[in-house]
C-alpha positions as CSV (number, residue, x, y, z in Angstrom):
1,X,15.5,-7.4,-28.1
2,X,11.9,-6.6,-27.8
3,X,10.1,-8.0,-24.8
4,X,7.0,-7.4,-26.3
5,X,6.4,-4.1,-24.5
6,X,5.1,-1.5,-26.1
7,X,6.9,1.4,-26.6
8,X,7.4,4.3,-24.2
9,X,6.1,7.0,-26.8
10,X,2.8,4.8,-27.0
11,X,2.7,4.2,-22.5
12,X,2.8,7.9,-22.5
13,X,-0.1,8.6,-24.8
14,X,-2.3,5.7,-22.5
15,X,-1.4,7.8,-19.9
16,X,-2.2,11.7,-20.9
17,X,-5.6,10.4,-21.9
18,X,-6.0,8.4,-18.8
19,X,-5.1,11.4,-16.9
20,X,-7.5,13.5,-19.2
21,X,-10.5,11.7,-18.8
22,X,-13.8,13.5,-17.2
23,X,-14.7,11.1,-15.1
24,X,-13.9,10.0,-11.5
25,X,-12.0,9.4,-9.8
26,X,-10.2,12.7,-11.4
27,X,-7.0,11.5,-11.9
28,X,-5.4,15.1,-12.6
29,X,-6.4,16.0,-9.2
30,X,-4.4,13.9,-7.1
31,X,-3.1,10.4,-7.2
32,X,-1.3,7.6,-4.8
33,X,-0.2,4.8,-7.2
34,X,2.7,2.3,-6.2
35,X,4.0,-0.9,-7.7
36,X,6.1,-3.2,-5.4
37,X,8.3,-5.6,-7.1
38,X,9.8,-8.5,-4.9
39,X,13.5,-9.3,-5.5
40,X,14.0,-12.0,-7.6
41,X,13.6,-15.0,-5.8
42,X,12.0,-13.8,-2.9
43,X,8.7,-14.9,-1.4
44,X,5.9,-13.0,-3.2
45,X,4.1,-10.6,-1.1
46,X,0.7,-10.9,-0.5
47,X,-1.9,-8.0,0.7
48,X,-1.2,-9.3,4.3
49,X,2.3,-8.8,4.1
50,X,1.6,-5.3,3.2
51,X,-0.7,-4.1,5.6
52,X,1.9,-5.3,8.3
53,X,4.4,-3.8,6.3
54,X,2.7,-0.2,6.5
55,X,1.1,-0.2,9.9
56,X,4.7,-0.7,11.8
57,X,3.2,-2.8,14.2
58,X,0.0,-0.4,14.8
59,X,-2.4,-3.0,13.5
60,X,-4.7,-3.0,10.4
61,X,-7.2,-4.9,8.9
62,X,-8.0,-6.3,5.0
63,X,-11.1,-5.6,3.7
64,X,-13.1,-7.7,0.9
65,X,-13.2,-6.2,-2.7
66,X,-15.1,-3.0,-3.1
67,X,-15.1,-0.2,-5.3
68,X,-12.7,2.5,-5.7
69,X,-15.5,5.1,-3.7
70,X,-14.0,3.7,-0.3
71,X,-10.7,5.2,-1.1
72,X,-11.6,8.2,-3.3
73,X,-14.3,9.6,-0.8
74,X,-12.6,8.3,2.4
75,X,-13.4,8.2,5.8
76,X,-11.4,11.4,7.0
77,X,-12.0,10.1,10.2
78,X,-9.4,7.1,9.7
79,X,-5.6,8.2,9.9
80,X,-4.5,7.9,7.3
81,X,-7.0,6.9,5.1
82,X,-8.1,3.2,3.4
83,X,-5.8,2.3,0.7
84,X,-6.9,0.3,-2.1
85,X,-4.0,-3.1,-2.6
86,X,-3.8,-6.0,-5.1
87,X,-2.3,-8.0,-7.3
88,X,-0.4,-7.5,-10.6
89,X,1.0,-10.7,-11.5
90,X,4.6,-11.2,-8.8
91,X,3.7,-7.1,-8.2
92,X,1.4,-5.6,-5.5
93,X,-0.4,-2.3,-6.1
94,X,-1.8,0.6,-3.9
95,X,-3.7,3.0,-5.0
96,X,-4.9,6.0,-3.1
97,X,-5.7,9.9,-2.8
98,X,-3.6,10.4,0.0
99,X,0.3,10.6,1.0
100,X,0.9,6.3,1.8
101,X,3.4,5.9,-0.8
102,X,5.5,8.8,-0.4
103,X,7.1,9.5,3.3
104,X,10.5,7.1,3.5
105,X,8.8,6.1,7.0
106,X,6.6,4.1,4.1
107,X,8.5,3.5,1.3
108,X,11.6,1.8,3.0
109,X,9.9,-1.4,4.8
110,X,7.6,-1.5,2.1
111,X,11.0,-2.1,-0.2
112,X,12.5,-4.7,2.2
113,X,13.4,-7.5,-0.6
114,X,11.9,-5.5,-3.3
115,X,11.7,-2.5,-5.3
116,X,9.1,0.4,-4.9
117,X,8.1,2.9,-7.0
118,X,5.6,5.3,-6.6
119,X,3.5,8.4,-8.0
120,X,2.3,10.9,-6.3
121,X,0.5,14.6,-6.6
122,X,-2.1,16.2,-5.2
123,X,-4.8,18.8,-5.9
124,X,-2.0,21.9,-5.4
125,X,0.8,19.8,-7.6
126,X,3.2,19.2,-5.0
127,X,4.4,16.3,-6.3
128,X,7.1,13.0,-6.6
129,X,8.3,10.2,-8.2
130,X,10.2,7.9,-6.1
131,X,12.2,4.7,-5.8
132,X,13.1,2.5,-2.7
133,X,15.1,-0.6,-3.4
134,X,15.7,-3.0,-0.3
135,X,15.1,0.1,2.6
136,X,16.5,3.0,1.3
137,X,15.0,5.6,-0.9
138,X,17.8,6.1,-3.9
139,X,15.3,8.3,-6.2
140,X,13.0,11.4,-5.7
141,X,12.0,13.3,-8.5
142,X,9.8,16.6,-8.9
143,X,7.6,16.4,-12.3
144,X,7.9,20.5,-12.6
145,X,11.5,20.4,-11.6
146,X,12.9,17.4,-13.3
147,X,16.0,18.6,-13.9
148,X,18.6,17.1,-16.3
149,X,19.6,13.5,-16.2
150,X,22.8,14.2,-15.0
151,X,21.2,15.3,-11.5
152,X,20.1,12.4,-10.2
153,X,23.4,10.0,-9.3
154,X,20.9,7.1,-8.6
155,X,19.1,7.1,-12.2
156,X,21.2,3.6,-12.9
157,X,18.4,2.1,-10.9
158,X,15.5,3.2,-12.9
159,X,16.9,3.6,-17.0
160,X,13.6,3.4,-18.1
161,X,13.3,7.5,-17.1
162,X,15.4,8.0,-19.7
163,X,13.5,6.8,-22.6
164,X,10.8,8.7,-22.3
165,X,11.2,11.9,-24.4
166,X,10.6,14.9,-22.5
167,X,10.3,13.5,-18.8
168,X,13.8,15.4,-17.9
169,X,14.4,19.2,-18.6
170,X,17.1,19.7,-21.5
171,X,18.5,22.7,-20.3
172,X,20.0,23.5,-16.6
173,X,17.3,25.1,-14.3
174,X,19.0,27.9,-12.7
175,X,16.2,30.2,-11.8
176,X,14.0,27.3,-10.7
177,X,11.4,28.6,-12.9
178,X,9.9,25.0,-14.1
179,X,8.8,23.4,-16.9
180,X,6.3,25.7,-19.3
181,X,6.5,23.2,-22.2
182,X,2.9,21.6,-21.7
183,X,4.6,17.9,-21.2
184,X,2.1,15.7,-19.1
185,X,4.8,15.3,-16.0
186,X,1.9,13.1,-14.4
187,X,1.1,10.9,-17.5
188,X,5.4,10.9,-17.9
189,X,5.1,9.3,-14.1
190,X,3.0,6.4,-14.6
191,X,4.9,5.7,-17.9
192,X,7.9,5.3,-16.3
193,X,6.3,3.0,-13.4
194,X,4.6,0.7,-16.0
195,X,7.7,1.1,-18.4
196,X,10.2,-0.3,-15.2
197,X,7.4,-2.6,-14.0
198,X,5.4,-4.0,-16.9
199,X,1.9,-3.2,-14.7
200,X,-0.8,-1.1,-16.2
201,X,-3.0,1.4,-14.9
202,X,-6.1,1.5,-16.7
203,X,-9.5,2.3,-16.3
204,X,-10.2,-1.4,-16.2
205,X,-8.7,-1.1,-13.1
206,X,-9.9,1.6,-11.8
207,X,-13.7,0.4,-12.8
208,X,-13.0,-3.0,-10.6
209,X,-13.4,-3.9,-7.4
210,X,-10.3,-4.4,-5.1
211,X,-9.2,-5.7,-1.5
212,X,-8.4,-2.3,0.9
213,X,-7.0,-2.0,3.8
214,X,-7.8,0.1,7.4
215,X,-5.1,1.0,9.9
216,X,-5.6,1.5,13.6
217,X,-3.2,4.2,14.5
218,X,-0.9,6.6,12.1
219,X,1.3,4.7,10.0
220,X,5.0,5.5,12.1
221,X,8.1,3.4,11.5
């Protein structure tokens, strides 16, 4: 049935020209972006709920709308740095430069009644695609080291992966040499959030202002 989505061939090419574009923030360099989906029924979460959700009891404040500058060209002072949170419809977005969405110490009470999923690299490519459904982390993936479908026992959780052609390697990495086919692993992450999700990242976004948050210690769980 089509839910009036487009198609994942057509996310995918949004995404490598999002990725591609010249202008800041420079996408390509390094990325936070997470999508947290409340269980169905639950209370929806508000930007509140997740900056008590990510500072563990170590306090934070919300700050009114601003431009994307506040997170892009942070205070390195802070620890960790602002992160940039909204609304999507039911779903709340971060966005960010840094590590927020990655560490399980995050992703796990962010999840609690919901679903995260996350993107993250940064300027050296280290990089991963996760899920966290209801505290526990059931999906990590590496863009240059996909591997096959078949190696990731949890990828029930998150079919949409599997319809994009070319996110996972078709051939059995052995030598850990990597992918060397030219296939936009970062553009193939955000398709596969907005493919499981239905929320866009666009430079519509990323031109508007949004509510951030401050934190007063590191963020420990």
């Amino acid at each position: 049935m089509d839910d009036g989505r487009p198609a994942a061939d057509e996310v995918y090419k949004h995404y490598r020209r999002l990725v591609g574009e010249p202008v800041p923030p420079a996408l390509d360099v390094a990325l936070c972006w997470t999508v947290v989906v409340p269980d169905a029924g639950a209370v929806p979460l508000t930007v509140e709920d997740i900056g008590t959700r990510l500072s563990g009891g170590a306090g934070h404040e919300v700050h009114e709308a601003a431009g994307l500058d506040v997170v892009d060209l942070p205070d390195y002072r802070l620890n960790p740095p602002p992160v940039a949170v909204d609304r999507a419809g039911s779903a709340i977005v971060l966005y960010g430069l840094d590590y927020l969405g990655v560490p399980p110490a995050v992703t796990r009470p962010l999840s609690t009644n919901a679903r995260v999923y996350n993107a993250w690299w940064n300027v050296n490519s280290v990089n991963y695609l996760s899920l966290a459904v209801d505290g526990e982390v059931l999906l990590s993936i590496d863009g240059l080291f996909p591997g096959r479908p078949e190696d990731h026992p949890n990828l029930a959780w998150w079919p949409e992966l599997t319809a994009i052609s070319g996110f996972f390697l078709d051939y059995e990495d052995t030598a850990w040499i990597g992918r060397d086919d030219n296939w936009d692993w970062k553009a193939g992450f955000l398709t596969g959030i907005e493919l499981a999700t239905g929320v866009r990242l666009d430079r519509g976004w990323l031109n508007a202002e949004h509510p951030y948050l401050t934190f007063s210690g590191p963020v420990r769980h």
